[in-house]
N, C-alpha and C positions, 0 to 999 in steps of 0.2 A: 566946562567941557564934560561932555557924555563920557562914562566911565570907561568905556569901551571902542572910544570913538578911534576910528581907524583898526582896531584889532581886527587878525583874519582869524574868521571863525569856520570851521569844518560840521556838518551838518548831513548827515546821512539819513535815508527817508524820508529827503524833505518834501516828498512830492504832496504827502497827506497826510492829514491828521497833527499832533503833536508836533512833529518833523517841520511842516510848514509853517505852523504857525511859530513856534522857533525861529525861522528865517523871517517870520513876521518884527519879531520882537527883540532881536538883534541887530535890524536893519535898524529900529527905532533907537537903538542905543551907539548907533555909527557904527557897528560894522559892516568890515567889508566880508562877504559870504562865498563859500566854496560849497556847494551844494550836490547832494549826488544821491540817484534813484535808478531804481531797476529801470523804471517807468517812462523814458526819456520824456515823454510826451504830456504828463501833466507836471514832469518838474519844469520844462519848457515856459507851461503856463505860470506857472510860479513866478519863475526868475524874470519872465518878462513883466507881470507886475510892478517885480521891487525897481527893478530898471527902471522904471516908469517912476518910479518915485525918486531917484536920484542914487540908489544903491549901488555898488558897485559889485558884481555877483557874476561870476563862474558855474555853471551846471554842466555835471556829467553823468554820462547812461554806468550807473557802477552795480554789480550783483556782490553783493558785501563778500557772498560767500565762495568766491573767488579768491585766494592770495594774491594775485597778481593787478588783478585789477584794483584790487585797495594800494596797492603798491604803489603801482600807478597816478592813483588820484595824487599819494601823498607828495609823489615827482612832479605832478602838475598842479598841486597848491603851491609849491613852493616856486618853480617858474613862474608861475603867473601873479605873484602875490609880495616871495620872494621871506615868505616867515609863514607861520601858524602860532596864535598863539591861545584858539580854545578848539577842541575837539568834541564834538557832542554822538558819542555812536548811539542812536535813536534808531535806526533800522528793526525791527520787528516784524513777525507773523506767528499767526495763530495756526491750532490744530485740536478739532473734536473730535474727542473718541477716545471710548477707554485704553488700557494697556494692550488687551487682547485683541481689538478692533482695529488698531493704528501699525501698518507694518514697520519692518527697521526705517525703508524707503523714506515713508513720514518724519520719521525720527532724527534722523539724520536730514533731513531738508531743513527740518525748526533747529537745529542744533548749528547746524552749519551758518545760518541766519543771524540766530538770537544768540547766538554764544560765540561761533569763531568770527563774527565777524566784527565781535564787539574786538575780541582779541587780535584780530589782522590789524583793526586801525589802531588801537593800541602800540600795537610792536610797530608799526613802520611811523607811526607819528610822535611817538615820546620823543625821537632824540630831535627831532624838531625842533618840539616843545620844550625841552628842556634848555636851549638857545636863547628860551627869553627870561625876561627878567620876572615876569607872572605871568604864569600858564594855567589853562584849566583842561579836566577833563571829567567830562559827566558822561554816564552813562547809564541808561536808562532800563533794569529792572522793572519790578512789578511789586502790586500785594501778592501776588502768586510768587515772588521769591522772598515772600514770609512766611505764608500758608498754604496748602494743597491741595482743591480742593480735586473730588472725585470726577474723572472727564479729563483730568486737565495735567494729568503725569507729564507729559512731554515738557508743554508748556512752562509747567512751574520747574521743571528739574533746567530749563536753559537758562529760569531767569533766577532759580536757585544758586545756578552757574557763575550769572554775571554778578550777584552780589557778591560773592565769596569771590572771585576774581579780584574784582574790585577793591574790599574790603583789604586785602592780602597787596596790593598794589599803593594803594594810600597808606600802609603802614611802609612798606620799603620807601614811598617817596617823602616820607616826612621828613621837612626841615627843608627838605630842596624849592625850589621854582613853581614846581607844577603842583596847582592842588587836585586831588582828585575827589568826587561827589560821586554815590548813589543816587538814583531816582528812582520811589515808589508808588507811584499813578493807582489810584483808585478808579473806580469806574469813570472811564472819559467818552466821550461823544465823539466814537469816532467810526471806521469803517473795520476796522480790525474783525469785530465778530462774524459779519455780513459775510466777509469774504477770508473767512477761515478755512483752512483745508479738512476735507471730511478726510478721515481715515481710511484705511482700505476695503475693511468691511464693516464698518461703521451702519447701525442702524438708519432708516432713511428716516430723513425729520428732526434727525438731534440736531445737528447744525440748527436749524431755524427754531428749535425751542432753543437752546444756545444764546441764537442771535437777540431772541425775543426778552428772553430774561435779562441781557447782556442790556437790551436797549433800555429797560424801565429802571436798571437800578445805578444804569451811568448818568450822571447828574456834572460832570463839571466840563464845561467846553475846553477845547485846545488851545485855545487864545488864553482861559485861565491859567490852564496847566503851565502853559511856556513863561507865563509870567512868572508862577511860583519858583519855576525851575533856574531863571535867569536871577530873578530875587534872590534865591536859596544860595546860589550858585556866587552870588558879588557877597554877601556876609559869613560867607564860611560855612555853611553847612554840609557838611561832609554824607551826610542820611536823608533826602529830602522827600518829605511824604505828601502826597496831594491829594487832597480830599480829606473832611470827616470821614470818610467809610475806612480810609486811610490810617487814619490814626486810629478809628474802635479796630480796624483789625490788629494791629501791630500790638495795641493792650492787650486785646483776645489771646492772640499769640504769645505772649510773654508770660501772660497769666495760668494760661490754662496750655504748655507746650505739646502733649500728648494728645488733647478733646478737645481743643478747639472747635473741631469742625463739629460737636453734638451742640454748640450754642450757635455759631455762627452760617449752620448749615439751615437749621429753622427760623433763623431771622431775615435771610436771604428769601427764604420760600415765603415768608410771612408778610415781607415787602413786596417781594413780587404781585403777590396776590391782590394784594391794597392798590398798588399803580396801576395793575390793569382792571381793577373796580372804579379808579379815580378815571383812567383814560376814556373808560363807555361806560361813565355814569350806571353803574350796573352792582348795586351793591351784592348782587349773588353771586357774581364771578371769583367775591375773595373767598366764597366757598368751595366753587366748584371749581376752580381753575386747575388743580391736579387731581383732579377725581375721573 
C-alpha cells in the first residue's frame, strides 16, 4: 500500500507551478486532494485532469489572504473528506522593486499572501490535524528566507517570515502528531517571475531583467521539486532544500552570515552571463551582457 494512500491532502496554489505539480504527485501516492486557487479557472483545469485519472479531488476559488475564506476551505475539507491529515500552504507571489520603489500597498499584498496566509491555514487546520494519528505540515519558504538579496526586501522578509514561523511551530509541536517541514526551492521553472508584481514606482524593465535572470538560472522543474518535497516530507525532514543552488546558498549563508551577497551576488551575474552566451551561441554576450 502507497504510503499515503487515502490521506486527505490540502494544497493551496495549486493551480501552477510547484502547487500543481504537488497535486500531481500526491494523487500518485493515493491521495485524496483538496485543492484551492485564486484562479478558479486553471485550477479547474487541474482537478479535472487528476479526475480523469481516478483521483478523487475537491477545488476551490480561495484568496489565501482572506481569513475567512481559508476558514472556510478548512469547514469544507472536512465535510467533504470528513479528516485532513497533510496541509501544504504553497501559495506564493512575487514583487520587483527596491524598498523605495515598492509602496506599503505592495507590501502588504506579498505579506498578506506569502506570510498570513501561510498563517490562516495553519490556525484553522492544526486542530484538524492534530485528530490524526500522523499529520503533516509543509510549508513552503524560499532561498530568499535564507538570504536577501538586493530588489527582493519584500519578498525575502515574507519568506524570512514563514521560516521563522514555522521553525517556532515544529518546536511547540514536538512529540505530538503533526510533523512540521520547511521548504527551500532554489530556482524552479516556473511562472512566478514572469508575472511578479512591479512596484509602485518601480523603474520600467526591471521586472523583465528580473524575469530574464530569474529564467536562465532556474534549472529544476516542478515535477522535481514536489517530488523532493513529498520525499523530504515521508523521511522526516524538517529543512528541505531543492536544488544544488540550494544547498551552495545555505553554505554561503552559514559561512559567510554578514557578505554573503559579495560572493554569491557575482556568481549569480557570472552565470547569468554564461547561460545567455550558451542560449545564442554568442560567446561576447558573457561580456557584454551588463555593460
Amino acid at each position: 500500500m502507497r504510503e499515503l494512500e487515502q490521506n486527505v491532502a490540502v494544497v493551496t496554489g495549486a493551480a501552477t507551478g510547484i502547487g500543481r505539480a504537488l497535486a500531481a504527485r500526491l494523487a500518485e501516492e493515493g491521495a485524496r486532494l483538496c485543492l484551492a486557487d485564486i484562479n478558479k479557472g486553471a485550477l479547474d483545469v487541474v482537478a479535472h485532469a487528476l479526475r480523469a485519472k481516478g483521483t478523487d479531488v475537491a477545488a476551490h476559488a480561495v484568496d489565501v489572504a482572506d481569513r475567512r475564506q481559508v476558514e472556510a476551505l478548512s469547514r469544507n475539507a472536512v465535510e467533504h473528506y470528513g479528516r485532513v491529515d497533510l496541509l501544504f500552504n504553497n501559495a506564493g507571489v512575487a514583487l520587483c522593486g527596491d524598498v523605495e520603489e515598492v509602496s506599503l500597498a505592495d507590501i502588504e499584498w506579498v505579506m498578506g499572501i506569502n506570510f498570513w496566509g501561510m498563517v490562516y491555514g495553519v490556525k484553522y487546520f492544526l486542530p484538524i490535524l492534530k485528530q490524526q494519528e500522523k499529520a503533516y505540515i509543509v510549508n513552503l519558504s524560499s532561498v530568499f528566507g535564507m538570504i536577501a538579496p538586493p530588489g527582493q526586501a519584500t519578498y525575502s522578509a515574507s519568506k524570512f517570515a514563514v521560516r521563522g514561523f514555522t521553525e517556532a511551530l515544529r518546536h511547540e509541536l514536538a512529540g505530538t502528531s503533526v510533523q512540521v517541514s520547511s521548504v527551500h526551492p532554489g530556482g524552479i521553472r516556473t511562472g512566478i517571475a514572469k508575472t511578479s508584481r512591479v512596484g509602485a514606482s518601480t523603474k520600467p524593465g526591471k521586472r523583465e531583467e528580473f524575469a530574464a535572470k530569474f529564467e536562465f538560472l532556474a534549472r529544476t522543474t516542478p515535477e522535481r521539486a514536489a517530488d523532493r518535497i513529498v520525499s523530504g516530507m515521508l523521511q522526516g525532514e524538517t529543512r528541505i532544500l531543492i536544488g544544488r543552488d540550494a544547498a551552495q546558498i545555505n553554505l554561503f549563508q552559514r559561512l559567510f552570515p554578514e557578505h554573503y551577497w559579495r560572493i554569491i551576488g557575482p556568481l549569480v551575474d557570472l552565470r547569468t552571463r554564461r547561460a545567455v552566451a550558451d542560449a545564442t551561441n554568442n560567446p561576447e554576450a558573457e561580456d557584454s551582457i551588463d555593460k
